[in-house]
C-alpha positions in Angstrom: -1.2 -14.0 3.4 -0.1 -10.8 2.6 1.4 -11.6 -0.3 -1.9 -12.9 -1.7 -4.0 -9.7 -0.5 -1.4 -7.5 -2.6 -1.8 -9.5 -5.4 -5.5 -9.4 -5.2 -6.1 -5.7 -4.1 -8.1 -3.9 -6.6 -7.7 0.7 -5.7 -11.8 1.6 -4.9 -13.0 4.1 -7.1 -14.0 6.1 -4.3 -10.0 6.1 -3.5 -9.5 10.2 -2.7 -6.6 11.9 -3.6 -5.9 13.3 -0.3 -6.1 9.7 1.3 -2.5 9.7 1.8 -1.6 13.2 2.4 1.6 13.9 5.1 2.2 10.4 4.5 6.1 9.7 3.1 6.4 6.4 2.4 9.6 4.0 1.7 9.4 0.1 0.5 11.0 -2.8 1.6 11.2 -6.3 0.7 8.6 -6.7 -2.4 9.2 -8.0 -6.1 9.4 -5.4 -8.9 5.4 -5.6 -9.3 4.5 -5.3 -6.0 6.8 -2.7 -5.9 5.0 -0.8 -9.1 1.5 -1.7 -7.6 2.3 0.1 -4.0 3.7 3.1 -6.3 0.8 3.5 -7.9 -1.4 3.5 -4.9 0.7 6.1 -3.3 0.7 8.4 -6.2 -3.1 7.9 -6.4 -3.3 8.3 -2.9 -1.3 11.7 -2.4 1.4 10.2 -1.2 5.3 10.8 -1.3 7.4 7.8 -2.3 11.2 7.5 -1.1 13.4 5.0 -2.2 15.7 5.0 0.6 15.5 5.3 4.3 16.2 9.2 5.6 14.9 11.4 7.8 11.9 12.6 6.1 10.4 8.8 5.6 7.0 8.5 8.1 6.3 4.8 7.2 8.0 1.8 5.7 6.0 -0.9 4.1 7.5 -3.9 4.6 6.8 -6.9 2.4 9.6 -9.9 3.3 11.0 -9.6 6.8 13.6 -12.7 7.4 16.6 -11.6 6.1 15.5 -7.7 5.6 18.6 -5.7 6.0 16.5 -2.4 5.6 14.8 -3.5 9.2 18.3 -4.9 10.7 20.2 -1.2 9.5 16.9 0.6 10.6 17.1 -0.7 14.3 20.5 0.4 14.4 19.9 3.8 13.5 18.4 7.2 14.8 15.5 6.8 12.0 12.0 5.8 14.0 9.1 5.4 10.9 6.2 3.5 11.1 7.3 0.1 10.2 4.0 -1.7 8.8 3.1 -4.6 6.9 1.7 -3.2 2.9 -2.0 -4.1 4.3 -1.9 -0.7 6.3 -1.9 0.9 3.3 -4.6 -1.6 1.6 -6.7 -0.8 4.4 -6.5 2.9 4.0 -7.5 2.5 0.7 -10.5 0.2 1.8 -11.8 3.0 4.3 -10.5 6.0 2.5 -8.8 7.5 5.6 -5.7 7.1 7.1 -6.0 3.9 9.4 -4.2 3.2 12.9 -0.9 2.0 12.4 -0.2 -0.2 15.6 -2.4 -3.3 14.6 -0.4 -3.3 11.1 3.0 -2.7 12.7 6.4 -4.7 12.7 8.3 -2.6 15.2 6.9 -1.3 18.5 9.6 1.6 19.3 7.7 2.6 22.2 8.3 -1.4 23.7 12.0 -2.0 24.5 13.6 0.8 22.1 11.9 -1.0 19.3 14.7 -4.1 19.1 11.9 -6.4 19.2 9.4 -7.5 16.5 5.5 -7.6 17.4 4.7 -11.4 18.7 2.7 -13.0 15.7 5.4 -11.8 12.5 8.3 -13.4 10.7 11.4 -13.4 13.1 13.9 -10.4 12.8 17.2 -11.2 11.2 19.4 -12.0 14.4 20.8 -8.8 15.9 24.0 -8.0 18.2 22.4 -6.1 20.8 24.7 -6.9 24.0 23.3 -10.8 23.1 24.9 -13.3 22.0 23.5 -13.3 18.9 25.2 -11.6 15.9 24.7 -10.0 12.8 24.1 -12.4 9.5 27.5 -10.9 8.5 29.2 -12.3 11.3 28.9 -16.0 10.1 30.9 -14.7 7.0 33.8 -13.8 8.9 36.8 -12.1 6.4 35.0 -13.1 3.5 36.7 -11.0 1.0 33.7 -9.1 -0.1 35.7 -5.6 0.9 39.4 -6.7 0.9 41.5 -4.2 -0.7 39.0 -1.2 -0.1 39.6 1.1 2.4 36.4 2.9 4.2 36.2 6.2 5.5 33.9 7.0 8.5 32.3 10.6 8.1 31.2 12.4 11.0 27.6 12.4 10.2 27.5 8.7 10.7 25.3 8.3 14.4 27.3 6.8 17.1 24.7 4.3 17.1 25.7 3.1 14.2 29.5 3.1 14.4 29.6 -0.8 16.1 27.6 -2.0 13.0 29.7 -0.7 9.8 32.8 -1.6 12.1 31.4 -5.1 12.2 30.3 -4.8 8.3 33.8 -3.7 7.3 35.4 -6.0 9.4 33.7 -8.9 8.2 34.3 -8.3 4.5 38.3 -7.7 4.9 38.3 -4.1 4.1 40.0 -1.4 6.2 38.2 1.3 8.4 39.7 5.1 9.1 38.5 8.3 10.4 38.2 11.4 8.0 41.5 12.5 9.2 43.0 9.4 8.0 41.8 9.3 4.3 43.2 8.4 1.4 43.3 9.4 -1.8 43.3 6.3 -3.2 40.9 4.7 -5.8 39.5 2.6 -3.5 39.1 4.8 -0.7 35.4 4.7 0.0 33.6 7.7 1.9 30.7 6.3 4.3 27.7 8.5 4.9 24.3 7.4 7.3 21.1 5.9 5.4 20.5 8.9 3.8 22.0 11.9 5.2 20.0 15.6 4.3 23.1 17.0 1.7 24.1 13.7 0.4 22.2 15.3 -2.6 24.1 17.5 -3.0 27.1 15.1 -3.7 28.6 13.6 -7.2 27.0 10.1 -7.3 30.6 7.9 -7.3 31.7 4.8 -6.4 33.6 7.1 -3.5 30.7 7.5 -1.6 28.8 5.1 -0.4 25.7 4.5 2.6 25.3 2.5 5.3 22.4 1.2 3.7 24.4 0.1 0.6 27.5 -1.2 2.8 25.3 -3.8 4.9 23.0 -5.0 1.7 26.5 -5.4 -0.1 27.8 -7.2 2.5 24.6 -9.4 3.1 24.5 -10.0 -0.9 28.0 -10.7 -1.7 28.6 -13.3 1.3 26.0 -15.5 -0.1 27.4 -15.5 -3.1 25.1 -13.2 -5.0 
């Protein structure tokens, strides 16, 4: 499986340094040395490594898929990369030049607006999408994982997003306002989109938090990690 190919993959020599050139690349869903080993192919490759989901990302490798909550936040979003299995990139490397994408993706966002996974992969975590099917958080109902906290929902957070960090919130007790309703307290929690383009520009704190971080909190916390 893929898993094994990874662990097998040896660079070429003949790798060039411009394989992976235009190519900015985000990881999801691999152990800390698969992880490392996709790095290094990148950097060897020309490539640009993000280690979160924002606007600038063209591809995410995607190593485990049940119970991804990159994927589930990602088709609940205005982000649209690449979403490919890590043996795209293992076959770029093995024909030094940028291969096709579609017979390595996960996501066809041309097919449906993208809500669906390609026939042959690992099923999607379940999705509310006007279906009766819900988010994993949803079988956690009030589960304590935000009670006390209060969340603040910044205007740069897409629409599209809204009905999932309402759900999130909900789910783990805590308390959801607008910017105009903020609170100075402690626990007053400001919540920005995956990755937002100034968000770099802001004091890391505990005040200010993603999307990204609020759903893989939620997700960890209500199984009990």
């Amino acid at each position: 499986d893929w898993s094994d190919m990874l662990d097998r993959f040896i660079v070429p020599s003949h790798m060039s340094s411009s394989l992976l050139d235009g190519c900015k690349v985000c990881l999801s869903g691999f152990t800390s040395a698969q992880s490392e080993k996709l790095k290094r192919i990148i950097n060897c490759g020309g490539g640009t490594r993000y280690n979160h989901l924002c606007d600038e990302v063209t591809h995410m490798l995607v190593g485990v898929v049940k119970g991804n909550s990159d994927i589930a936040l990602l088709q609940h979003s205005h982000l649209r990369p690449h979403v490919v299995r890590s043996d795209w990139l293992l076959e770029c490397c093995k024909q030094n030049q940028q291969v096709n994408e579609e017979y390595h993706m996960l996501i066809d966002w041309s097919r449906r607006k993208g809500e669906r996974l390609i026939a042959d992969r690992e099923p999607l975590p379940p999705m509310q999408n006007g279906s009766k099917q819900s988010h994993p958080t949803q079988q956690h109902k009030h589960s304590g994982v935000f009670t006390g906290h209060t969340f603040v929902l910044t205007t740069e957070v897409n629409h599209d997003l809204r009905p999932l960090v309402h759900q999130l919130v909900e789910s783990g007790g805590g308390a959801l306002t607008t910017v105009g309703g903020a609170s100075s307290a402690a626990r007053c929690h400001m919540i920005y989109p995956l990755l937002c383009s100034h968000m770099n520009e802001l004091t890391t704190s505990d005040n200010v938090v993603t999307v990204c971080w609020l759903g893989a909190r939620a997700i960890l916390l209500s199984k009990g990690g």
